[in-house]
C-alpha positions in Angstrom: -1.3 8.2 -40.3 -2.8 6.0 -43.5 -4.9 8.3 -46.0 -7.6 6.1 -45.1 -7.5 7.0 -41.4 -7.3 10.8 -42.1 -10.1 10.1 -44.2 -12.5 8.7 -41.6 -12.0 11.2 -38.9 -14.6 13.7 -38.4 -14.1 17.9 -38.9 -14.6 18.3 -35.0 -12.0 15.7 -33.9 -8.7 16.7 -32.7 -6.0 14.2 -33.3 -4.1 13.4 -29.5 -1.6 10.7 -30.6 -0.9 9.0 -33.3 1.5 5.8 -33.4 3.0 3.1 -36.1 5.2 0.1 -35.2 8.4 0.2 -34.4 11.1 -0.6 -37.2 11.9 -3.8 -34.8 9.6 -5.8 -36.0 11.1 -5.6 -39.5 14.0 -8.3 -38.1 13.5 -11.8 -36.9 16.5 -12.6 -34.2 16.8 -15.7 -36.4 17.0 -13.8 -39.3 19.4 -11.1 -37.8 21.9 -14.3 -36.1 22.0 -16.0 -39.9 23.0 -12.9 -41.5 25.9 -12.1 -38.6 27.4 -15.3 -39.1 27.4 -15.3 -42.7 29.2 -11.7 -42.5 31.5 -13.7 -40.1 32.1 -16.4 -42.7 32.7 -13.6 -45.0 35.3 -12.3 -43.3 37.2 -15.2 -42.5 37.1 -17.0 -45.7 39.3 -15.8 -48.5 37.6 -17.3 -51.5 36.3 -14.8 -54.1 33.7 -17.8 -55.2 32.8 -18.3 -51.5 32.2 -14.9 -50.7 29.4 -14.6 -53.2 27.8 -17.3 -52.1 28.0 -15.8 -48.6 26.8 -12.5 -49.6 23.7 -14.2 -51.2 22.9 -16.4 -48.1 23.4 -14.0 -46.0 21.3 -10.7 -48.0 19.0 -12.8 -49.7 16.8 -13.9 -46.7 17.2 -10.9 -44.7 16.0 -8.8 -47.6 13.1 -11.6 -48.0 12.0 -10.9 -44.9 11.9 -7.3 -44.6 9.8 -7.1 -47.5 7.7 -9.5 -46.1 6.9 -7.5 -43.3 6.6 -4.2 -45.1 3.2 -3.9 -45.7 2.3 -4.7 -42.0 4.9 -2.1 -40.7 3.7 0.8 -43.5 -0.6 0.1 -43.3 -0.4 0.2 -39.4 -2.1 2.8 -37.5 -3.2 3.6 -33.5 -4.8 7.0 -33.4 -6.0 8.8 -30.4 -8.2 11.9 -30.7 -10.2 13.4 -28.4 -13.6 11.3 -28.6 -11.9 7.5 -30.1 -9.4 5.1 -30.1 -8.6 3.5 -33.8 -6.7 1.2 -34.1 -6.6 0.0 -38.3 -4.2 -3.0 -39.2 -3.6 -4.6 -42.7 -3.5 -3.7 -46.4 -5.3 -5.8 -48.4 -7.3 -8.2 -45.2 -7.8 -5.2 -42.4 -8.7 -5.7 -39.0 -9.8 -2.3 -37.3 -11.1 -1.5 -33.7 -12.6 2.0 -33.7 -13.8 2.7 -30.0 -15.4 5.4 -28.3 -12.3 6.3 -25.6 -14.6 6.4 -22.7 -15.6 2.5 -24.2 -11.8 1.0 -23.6 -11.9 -0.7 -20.2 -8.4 -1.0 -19.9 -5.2 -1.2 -21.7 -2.0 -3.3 -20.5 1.3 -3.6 -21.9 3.8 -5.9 -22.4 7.0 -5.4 -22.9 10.2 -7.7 -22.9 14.0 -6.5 -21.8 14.9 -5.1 -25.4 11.5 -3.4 -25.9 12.1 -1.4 -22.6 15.6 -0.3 -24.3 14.2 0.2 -27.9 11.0 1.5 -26.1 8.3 -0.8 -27.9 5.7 -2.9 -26.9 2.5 -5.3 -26.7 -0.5 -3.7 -26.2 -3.6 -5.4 -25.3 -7.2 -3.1 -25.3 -10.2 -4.3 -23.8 -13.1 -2.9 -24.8 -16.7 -3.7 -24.2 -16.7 -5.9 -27.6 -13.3 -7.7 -27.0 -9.5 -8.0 -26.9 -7.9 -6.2 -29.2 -3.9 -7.1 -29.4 -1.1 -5.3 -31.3 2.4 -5.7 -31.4 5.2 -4.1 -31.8 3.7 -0.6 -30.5 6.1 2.3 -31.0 5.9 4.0 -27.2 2.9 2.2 -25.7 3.3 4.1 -22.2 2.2 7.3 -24.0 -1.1 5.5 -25.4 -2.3 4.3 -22.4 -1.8 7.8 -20.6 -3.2 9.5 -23.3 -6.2 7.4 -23.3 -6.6 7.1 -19.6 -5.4 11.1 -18.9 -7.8 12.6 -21.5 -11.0 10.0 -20.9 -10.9 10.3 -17.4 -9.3 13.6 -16.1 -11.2 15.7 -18.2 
């Protein structure tokens, strides 16, 4: 949980869940087939000279990438406590839903073949204002329980 999301919950809340993205969405499939196939050339080529070149091609835009992506993968929140839903994305332009749980009409998930094995997912909340849509949810079956167990079982 971001500073700024400890900051705006309130004494009497109790904190149910609390999720960040999954460390998938740091890669690209693109990104992740060019670097395996320059580690492939690497390791067929003998050339010193070539190998650097590899090794830069290869690193170089992986690395790129990751760090693109960082700030999105460390400033993401979704926090469940016992009266809201917040969901807080973004460091610098943020885009936060913050929603009474009893307020979220319903929640699906989407998940492809490697997010059932990695266990992440699409998550898409509907609340009375609108569609809210985040990906790469680290265990998304657990949010919508949580939000559907605790807002209407209790």
């Amino acid at each position: 949980m971001t500073i700024k999301t400890k900051k705006s919950l309130n004494s009497n809340e109790k904190v149910l869940h609390d999720s960040k993205l999954h460390w998938i969405m740091l890669l690209n499939v693109f990104t992740v087939i060019w670097f395996l196939l320059a580690m492939t050339m690497l390791l067929v080529d003998d050339a010193v000279n070539d190998r650097v070149l590899i090794i830069i091609f290869a690193i170089v835009p992986l690395l790129l990438f990751i760090l693109a992506r960082l700030p999105a993968f460390l400033f993401t929140d979704f926090v469940i406590t016992d009266k809201r839903f917040i969901g807080r994305t973004g460091m610098i332009r943020t885009h936060e839903l913050n929603a009474a749980r009893d307020k979220v009409d319903n929640i699906d998930i989407k998940r492809s073949l490697m997010g059932r094995i990695l266990n992440y997912g699409k998550i898409e909340v509907r609340t009375v204002t609108g569609l809210y849509i985040y990906k790469y949810i680290r265990d998304p079956e657990t949010i919508r329980k949580c939000i559907h167990f605790n807002s209407g079982g209790e």
